[in-house]
N, C-alpha and C positions, 0 to 999 in steps of 0.2 A: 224407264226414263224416256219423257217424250224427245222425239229427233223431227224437227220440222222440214230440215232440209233435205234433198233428193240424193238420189246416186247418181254419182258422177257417169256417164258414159260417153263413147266417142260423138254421138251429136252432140252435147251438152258442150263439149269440149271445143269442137269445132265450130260451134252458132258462137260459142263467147269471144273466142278469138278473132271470127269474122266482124265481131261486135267492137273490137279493137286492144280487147284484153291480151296483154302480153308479158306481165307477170304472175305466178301465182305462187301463194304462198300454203306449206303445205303444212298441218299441223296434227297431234296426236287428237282424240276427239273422241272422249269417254260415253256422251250422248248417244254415240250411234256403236257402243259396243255390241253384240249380240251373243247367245251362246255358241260354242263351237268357232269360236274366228279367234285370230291370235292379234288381230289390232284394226281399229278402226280411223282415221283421218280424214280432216274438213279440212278440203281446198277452196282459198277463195283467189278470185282474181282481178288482176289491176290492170288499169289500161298503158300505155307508154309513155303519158304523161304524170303518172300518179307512183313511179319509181320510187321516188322519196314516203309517201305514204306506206306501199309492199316494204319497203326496207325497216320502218321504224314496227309495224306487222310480223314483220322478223326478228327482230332485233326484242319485242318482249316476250318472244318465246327462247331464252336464251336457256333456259331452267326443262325444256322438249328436245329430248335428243331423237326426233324423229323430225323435227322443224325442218323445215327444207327452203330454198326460195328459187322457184325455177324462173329460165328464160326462155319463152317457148321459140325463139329465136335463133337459139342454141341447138345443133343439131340433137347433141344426147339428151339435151334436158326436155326437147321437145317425145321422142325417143319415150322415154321416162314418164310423161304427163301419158300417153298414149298408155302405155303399160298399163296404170295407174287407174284409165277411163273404164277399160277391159276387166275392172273387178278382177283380181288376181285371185287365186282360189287364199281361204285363210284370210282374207282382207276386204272389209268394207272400207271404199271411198264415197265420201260425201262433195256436195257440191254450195258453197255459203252463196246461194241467194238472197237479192234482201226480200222481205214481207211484206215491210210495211203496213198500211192499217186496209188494205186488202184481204189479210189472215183472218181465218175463222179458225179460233182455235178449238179444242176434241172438247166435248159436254165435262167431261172432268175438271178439263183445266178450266172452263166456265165458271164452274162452281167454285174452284178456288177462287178464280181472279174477284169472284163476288165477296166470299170471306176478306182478301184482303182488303177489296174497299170499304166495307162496313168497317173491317177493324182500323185502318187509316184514313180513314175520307166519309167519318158519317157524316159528314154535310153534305157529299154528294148525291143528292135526291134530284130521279129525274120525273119529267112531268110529263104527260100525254100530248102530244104538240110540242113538246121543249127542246132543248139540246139533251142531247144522247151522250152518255159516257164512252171517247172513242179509244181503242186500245188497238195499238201495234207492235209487233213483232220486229225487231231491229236487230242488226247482226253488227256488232264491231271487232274488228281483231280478231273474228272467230269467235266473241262472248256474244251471248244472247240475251238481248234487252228488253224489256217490256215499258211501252211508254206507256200512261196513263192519262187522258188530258178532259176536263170536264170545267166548260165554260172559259174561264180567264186562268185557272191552272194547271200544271203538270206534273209529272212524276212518271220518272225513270227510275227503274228496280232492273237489277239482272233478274234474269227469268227463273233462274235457282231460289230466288226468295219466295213466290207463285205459291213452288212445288212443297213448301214449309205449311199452308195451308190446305 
């Protein structure tokens, strides 16, 4: 299963914070399972302002009993995120960056995202000189999105729909 986003580690951790991030929410995160490890989780994080957005981030992982919502503010939970950055042996941590339409996605998934447009969007024909069909990688809540946008329309898929072709 592809996994786009990074490992978490102490720079990673520290540049985001410096960035103004100061919540992070922390979740279970099947994408970047691997063999030999007993769990893997995607952190993503919020600024000081964006409290109410990490909380409701939280709040629909209610069904993740591994859901967390740190405060790196907090001496323990800061503590905790450190642990966390250090790959603990038995544990992948991931880090939700966003992508956006900067992503080049792996030649596989190319060929899918081509399947899916033919099969939903055969009017999308592009021309020599013309507009170009642009596709991005977007992260919410931890879910992974794929925008699609060609000319005057759009279309957003989770990225799990892709992998069906």
């Amino acid at each position: 299963m592809y996994n786009p986003f990074p490992p978490l580690n102490e720079k990673l951790l520290k540049d985001k914070i410096a960035e103004g991030k100061r919540y992070f929410v922390r979740q279970t995160y099947e994408r970047g399972m691997q063999p030999r490890i007993r769990a893997a989780f995607l952190f993503r994080g919020y600024e000081e302002n964006e409290k109410n957005i990490a909380d409701l981030h939280f709040q629909k992982l209610q069904a993740d009993p591994n859901a967390f919502l740190y405060d790196a503010q907090i001496g323990e939970h800061m503590e905790r995120l450190i642990v966390a950055a250090r790959q603990p042996f038995g544990f992948k941590i991931f880090y939700a960056g966003k992508k956006g339409i900067d992503w080049r996605p792996p030649p596989d998934y190319q060929s899918k995202m081509q399947k899916y447009i033919a099969h939903h969007h055969p009017n999308w024909r592009t021309k020599s000189g013309g507009d170009k069909i642009q596709v991005g990688l977007y992260e919410e809540f931890g879910q992974l999105f794929l925008k699609l946008s060609f000319e005057q329309e759009e279309d957003k898929i989770p990225f799990d729909e892709i992998e069906k072709y």
